[in-house]
PDB file of N, CA, C and O in Angstrom:
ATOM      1  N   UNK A   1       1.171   7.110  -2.302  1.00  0.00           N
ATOM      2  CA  UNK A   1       0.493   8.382  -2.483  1.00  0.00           C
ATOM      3  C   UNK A   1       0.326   8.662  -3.970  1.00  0.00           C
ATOM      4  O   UNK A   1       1.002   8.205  -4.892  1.00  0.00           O
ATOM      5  N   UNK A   2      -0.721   9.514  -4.027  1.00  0.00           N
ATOM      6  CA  UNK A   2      -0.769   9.740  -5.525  1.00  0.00           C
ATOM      7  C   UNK A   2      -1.269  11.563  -5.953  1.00  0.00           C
ATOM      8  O   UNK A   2      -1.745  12.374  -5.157  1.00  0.00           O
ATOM      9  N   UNK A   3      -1.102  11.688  -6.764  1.00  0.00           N
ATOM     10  CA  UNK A   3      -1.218  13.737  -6.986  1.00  0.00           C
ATOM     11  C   UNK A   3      -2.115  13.917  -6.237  1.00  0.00           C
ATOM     12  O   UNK A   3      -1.849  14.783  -5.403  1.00  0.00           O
ATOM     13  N   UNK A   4      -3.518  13.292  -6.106  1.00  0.00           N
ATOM     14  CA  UNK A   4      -4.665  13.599  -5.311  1.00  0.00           C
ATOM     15  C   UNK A   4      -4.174  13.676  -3.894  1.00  0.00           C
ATOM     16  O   UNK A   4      -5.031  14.205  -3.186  1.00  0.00           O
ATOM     17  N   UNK A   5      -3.113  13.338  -3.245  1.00  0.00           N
ATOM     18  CA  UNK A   5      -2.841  13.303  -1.906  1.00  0.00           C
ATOM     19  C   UNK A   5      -2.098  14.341  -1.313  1.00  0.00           C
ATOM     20  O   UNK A   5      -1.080  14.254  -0.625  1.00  0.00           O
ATOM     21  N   UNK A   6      -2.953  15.676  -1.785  1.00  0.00           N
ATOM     22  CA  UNK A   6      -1.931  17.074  -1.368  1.00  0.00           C
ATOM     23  C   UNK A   6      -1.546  17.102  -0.043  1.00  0.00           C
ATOM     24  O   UNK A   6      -0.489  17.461   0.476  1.00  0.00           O
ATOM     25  N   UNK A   7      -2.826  16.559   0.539  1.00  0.00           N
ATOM     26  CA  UNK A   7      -1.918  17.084   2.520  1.00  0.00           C
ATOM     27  C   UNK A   7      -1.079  16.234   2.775  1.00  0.00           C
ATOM     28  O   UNK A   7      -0.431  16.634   3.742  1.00  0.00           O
ATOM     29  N   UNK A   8      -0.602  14.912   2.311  1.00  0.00           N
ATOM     30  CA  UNK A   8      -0.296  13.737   2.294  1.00  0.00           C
ATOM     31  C   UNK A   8       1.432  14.059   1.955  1.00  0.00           C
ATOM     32  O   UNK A   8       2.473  13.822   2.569  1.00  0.00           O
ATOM     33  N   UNK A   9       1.087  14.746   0.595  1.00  0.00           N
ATOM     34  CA  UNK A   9       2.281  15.123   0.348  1.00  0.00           C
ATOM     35  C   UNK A   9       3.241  16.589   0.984  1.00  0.00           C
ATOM     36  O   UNK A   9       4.411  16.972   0.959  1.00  0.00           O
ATOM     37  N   UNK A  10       2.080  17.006   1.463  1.00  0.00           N
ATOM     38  CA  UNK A  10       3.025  18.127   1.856  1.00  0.00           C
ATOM     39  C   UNK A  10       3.323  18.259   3.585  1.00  0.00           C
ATOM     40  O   UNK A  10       3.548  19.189   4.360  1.00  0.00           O
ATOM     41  N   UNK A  11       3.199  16.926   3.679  1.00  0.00           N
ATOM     42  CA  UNK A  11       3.355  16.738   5.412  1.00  0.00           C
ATOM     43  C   UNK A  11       4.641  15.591   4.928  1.00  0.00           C
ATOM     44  O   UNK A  11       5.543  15.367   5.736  1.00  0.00           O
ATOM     45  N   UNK A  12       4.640  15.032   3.819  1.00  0.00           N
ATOM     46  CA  UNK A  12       6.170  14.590   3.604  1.00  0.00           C
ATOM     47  C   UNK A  12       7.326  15.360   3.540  1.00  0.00           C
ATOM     48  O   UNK A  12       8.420  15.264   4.096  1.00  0.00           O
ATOM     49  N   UNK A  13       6.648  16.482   2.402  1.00  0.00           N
ATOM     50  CA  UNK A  13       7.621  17.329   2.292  1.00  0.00           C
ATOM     51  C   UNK A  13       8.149  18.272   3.221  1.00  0.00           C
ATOM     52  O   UNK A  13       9.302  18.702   3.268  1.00  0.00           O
ATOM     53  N   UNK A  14       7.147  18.555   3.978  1.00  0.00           N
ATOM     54  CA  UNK A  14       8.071  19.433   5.321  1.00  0.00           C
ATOM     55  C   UNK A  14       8.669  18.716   6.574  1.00  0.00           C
ATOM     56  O   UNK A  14       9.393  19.224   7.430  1.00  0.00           O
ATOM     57  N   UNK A  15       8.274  17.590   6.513  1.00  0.00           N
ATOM     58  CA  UNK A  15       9.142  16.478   6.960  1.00  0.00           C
ATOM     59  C   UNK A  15      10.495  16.386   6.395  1.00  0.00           C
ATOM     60  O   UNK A  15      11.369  16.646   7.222  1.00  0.00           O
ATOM     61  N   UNK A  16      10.867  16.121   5.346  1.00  0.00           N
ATOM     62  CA  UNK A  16      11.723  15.879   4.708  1.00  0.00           C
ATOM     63  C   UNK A  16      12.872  17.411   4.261  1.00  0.00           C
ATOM     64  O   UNK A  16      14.051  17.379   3.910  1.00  0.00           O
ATOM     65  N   UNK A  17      12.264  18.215   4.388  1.00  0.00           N
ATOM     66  CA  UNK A  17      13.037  19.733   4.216  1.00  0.00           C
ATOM     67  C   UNK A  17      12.401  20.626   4.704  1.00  0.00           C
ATOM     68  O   UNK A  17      11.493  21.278   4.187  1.00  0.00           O
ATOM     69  N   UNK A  18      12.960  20.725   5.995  1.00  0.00           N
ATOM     70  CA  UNK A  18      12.507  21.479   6.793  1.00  0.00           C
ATOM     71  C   UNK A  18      13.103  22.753   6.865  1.00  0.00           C
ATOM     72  O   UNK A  18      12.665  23.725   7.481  1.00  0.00           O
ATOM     73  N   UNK A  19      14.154  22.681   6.179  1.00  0.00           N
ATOM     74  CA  UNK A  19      14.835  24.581   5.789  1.00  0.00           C
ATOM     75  C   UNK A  19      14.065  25.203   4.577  1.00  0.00           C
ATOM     76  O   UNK A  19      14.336  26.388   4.381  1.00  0.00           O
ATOM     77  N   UNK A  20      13.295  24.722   3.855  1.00  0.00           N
ATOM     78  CA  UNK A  20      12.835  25.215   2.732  1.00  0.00           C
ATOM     79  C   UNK A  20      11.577  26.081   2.953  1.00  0.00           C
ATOM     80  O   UNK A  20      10.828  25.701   3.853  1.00  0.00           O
ATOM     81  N   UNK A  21      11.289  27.007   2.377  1.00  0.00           N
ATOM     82  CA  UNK A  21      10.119  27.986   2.077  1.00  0.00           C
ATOM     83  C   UNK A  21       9.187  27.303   1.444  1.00  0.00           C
ATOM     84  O   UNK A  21       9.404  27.424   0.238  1.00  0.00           O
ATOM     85  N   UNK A  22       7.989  26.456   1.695  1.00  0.00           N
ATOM     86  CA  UNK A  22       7.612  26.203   0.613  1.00  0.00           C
ATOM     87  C   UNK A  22       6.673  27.454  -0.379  1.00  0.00           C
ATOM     88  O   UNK A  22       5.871  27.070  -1.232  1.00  0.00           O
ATOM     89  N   UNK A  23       6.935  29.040  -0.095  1.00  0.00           N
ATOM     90  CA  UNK A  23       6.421  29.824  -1.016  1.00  0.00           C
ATOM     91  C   UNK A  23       7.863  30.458  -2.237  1.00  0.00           C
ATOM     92  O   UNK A  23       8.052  31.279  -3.135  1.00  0.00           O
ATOM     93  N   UNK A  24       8.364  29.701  -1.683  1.00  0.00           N
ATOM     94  CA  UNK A  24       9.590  30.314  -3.299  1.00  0.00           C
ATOM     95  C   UNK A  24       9.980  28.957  -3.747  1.00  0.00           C
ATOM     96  O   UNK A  24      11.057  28.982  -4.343  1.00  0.00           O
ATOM     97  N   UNK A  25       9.431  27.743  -3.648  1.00  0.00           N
ATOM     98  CA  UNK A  25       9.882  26.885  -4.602  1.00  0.00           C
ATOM     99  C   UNK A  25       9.293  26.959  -5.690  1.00  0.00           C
ATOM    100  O   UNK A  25       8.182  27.489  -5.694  1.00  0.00           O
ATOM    101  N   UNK A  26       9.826  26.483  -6.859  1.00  0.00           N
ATOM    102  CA  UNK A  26       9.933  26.688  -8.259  1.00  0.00           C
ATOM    103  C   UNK A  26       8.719  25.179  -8.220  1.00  0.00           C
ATOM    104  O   UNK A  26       8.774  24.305  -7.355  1.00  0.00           O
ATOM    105  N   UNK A  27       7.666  25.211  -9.420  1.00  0.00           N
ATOM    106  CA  UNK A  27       7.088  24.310  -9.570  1.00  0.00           C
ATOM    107  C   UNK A  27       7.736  23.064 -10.316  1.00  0.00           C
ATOM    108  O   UNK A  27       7.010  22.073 -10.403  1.00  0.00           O
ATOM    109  N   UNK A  28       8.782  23.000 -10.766  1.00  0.00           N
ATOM    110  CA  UNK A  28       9.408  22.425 -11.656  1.00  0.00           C
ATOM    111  C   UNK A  28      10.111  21.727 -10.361  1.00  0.00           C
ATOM    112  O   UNK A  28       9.677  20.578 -10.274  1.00  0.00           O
ATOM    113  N   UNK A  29      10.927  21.983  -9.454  1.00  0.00           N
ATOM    114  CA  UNK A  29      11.364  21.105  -8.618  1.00  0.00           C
ATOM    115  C   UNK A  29      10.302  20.850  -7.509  1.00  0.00           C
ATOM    116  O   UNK A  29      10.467  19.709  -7.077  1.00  0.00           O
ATOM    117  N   UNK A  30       9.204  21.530  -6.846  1.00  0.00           N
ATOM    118  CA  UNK A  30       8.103  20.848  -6.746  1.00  0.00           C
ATOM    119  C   UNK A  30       7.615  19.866  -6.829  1.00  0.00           C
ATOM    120  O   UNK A  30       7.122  19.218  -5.906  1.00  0.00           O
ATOM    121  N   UNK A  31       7.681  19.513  -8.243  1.00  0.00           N
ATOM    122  CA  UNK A  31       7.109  18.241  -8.709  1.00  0.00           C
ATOM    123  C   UNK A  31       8.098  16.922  -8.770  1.00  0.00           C
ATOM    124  O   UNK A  31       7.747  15.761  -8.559  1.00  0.00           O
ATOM    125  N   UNK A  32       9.614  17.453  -9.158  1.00  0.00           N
ATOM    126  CA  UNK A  32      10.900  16.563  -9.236  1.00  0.00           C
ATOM    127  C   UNK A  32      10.668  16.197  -7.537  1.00  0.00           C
ATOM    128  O   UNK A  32      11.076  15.060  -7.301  1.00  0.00           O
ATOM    129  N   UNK A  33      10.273  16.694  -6.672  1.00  0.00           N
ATOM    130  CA  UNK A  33      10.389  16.908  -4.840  1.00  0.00           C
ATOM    131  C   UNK A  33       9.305  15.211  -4.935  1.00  0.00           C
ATOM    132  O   UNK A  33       9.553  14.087  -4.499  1.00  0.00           O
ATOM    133  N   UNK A  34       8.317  15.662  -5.568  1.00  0.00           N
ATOM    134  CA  UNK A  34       7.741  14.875  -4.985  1.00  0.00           C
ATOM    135  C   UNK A  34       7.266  13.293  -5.611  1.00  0.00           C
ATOM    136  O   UNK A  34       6.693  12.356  -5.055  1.00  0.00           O
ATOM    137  N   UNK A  35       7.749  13.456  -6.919  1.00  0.00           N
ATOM    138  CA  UNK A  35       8.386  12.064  -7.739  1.00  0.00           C
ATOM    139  C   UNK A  35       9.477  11.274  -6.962  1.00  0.00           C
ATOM    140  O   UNK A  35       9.528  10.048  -7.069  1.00  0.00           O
ATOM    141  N   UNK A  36      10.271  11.902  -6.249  1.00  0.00           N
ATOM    142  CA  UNK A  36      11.373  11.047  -5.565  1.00  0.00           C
ATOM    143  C   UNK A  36      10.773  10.804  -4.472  1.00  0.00           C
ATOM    144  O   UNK A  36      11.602  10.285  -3.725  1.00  0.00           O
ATOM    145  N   UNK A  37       9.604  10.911  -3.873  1.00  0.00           N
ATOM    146  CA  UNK A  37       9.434  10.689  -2.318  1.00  0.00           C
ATOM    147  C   UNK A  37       9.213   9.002  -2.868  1.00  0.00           C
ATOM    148  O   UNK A  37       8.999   8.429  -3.937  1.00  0.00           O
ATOM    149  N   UNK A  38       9.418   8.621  -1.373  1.00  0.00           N
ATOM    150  CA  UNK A  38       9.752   6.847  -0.980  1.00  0.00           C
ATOM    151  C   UNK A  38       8.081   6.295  -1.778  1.00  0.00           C
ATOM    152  O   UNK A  38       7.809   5.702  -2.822  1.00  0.00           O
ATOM    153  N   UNK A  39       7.146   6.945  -0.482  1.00  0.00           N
ATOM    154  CA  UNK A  39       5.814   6.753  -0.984  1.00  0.00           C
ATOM    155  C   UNK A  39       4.972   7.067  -2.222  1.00  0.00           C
ATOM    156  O   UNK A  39       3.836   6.656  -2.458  1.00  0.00           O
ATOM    157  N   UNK A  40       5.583   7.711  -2.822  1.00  0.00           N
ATOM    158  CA  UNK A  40       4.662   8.224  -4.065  1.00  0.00           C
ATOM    159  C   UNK A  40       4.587   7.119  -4.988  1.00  0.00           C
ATOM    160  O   UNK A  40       5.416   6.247  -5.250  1.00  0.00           O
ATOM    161  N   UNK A  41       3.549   7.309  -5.383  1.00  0.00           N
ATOM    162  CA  UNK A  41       3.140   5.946  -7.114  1.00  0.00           C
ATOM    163  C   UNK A  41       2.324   6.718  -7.484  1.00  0.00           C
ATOM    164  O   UNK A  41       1.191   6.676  -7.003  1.00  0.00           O
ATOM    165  N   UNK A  42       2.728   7.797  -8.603  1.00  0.00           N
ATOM    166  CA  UNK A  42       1.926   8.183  -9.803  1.00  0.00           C
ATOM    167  C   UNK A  42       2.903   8.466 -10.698  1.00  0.00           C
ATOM    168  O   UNK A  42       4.115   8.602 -10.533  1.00  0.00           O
ATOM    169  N   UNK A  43       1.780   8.584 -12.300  1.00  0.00           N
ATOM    170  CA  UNK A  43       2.466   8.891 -13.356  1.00  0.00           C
ATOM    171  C   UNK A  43       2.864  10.407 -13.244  1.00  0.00           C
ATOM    172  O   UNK A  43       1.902  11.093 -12.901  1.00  0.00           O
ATOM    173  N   UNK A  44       3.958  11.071 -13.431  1.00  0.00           N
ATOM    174  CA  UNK A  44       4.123  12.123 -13.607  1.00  0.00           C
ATOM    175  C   UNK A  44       2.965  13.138 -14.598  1.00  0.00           C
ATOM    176  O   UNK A  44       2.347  14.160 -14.302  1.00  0.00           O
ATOM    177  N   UNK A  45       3.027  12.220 -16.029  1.00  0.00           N
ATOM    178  CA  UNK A  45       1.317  13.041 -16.695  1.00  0.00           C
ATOM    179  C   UNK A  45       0.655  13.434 -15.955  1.00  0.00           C
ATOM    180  O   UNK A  45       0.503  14.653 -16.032  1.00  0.00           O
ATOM    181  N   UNK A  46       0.102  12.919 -15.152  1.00  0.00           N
ATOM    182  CA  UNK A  46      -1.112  13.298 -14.147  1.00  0.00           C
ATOM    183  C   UNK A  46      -1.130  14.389 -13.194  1.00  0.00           C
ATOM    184  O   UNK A  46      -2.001  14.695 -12.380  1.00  0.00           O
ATOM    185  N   UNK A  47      -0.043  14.902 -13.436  1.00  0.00           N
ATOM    186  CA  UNK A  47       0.187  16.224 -12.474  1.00  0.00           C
ATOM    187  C   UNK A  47       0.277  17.247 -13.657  1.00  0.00           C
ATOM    188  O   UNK A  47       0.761  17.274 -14.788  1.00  0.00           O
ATOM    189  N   UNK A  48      -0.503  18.158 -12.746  1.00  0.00           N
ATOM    190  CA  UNK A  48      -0.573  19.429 -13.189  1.00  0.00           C
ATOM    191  C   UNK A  48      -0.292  20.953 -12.797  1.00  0.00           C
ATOM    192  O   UNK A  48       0.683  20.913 -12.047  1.00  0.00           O
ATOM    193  N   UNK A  49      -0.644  22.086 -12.938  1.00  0.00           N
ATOM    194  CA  UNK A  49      -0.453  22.878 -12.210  1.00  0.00           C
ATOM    195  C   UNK A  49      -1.251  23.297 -11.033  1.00  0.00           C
ATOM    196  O   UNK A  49      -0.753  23.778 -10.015  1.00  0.00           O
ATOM    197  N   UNK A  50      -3.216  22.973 -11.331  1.00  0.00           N
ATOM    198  CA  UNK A  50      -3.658  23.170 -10.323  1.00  0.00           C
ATOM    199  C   UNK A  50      -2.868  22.105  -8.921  1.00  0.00           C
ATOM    200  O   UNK A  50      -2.719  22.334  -7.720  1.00  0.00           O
ATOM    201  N   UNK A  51      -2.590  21.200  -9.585  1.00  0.00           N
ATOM    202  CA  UNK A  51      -2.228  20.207  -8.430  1.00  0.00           C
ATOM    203  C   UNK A  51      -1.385  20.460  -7.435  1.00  0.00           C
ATOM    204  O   UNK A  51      -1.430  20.325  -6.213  1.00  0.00           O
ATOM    205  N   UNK A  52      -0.254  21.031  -8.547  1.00  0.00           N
ATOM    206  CA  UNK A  52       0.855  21.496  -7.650  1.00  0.00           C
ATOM    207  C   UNK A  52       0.906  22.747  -6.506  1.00  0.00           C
ATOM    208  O   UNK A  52       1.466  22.901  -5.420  1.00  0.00           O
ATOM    209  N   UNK A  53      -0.150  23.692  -7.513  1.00  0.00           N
ATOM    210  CA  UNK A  53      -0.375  24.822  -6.236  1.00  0.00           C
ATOM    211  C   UNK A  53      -1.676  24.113  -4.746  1.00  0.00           C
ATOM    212  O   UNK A  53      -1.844  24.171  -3.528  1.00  0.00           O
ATOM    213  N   UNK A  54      -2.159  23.624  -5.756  1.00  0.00           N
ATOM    214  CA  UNK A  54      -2.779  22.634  -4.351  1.00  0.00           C
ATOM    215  C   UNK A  54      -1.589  21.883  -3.046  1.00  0.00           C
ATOM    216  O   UNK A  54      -2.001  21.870  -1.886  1.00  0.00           O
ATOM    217  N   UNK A  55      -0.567  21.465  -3.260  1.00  0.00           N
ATOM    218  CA  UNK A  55       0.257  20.714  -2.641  1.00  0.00           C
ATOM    219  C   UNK A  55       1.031  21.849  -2.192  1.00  0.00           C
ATOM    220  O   UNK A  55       1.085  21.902  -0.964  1.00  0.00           O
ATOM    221  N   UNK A  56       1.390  22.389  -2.543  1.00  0.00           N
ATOM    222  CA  UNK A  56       2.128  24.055  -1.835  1.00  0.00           C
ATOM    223  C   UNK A  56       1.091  24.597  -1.289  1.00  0.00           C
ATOM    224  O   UNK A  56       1.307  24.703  -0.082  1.00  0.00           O
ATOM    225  N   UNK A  57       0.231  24.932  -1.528  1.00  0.00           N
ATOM    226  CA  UNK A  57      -0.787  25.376  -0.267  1.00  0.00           C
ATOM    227  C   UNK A  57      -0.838  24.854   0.961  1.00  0.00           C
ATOM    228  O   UNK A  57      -0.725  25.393   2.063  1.00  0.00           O
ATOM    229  N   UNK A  58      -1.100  23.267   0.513  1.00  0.00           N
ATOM    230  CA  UNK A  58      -1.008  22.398   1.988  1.00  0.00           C
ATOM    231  C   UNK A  58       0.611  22.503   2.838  1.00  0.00           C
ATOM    232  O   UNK A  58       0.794  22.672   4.044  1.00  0.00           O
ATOM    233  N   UNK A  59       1.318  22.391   2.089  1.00  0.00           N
ATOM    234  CA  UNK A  59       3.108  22.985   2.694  1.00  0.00           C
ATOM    235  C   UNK A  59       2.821  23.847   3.282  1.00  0.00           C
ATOM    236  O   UNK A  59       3.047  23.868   4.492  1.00  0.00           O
ATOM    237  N   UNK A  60       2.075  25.115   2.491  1.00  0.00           N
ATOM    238  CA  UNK A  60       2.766  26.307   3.621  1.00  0.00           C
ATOM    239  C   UNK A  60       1.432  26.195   4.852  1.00  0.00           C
ATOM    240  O   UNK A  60       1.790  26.811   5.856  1.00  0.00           O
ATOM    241  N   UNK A  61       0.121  25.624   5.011  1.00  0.00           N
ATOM    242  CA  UNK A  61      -0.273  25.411   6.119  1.00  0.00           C
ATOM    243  C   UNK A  61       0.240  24.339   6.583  1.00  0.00           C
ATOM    244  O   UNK A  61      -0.423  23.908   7.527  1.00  0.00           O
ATOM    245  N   UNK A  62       1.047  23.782   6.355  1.00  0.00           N
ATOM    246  CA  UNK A  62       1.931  22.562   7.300  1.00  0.00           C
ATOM    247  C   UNK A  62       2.812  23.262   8.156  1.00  0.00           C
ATOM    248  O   UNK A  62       2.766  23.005   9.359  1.00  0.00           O
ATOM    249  N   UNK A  63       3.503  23.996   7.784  1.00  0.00           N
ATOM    250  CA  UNK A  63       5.010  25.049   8.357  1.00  0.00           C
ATOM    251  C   UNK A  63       4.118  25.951   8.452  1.00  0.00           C
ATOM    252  O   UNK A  63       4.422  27.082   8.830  1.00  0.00           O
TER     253      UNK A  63
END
């Protein structure tokens, strides 16, 4: 996966933590969330903020 893969990623992530809100996570572990997933291959540079609220959007229509 790569930053461009918001629904991608946020169907990992509520997979993977399923007690979490994704509207009060902090963007800073956000992004640490999704550097450690198994599947991911991108440079961290390449993420940004639109990105990240893009990928929390798709979270909270996942949950």
């Amino acid at each position: 996966m790569k930053w461009t893969d918001s629904r991608d990623i946020a169907i990992e992530l509520a997979d993977r933590f399923p007690e979490i809100d994704p509207k009060t996570i902090r963007f800073t572990e956000l992004m640490e969330w999704v550097l450690a997933l198994d599947d991911f291959d991108d440079e961290p540079n390449r993420c940004g903020e639109k990105i990240l609220e893009a990928i929390q959007a798709a979270w909270i229509d996942e949950v």
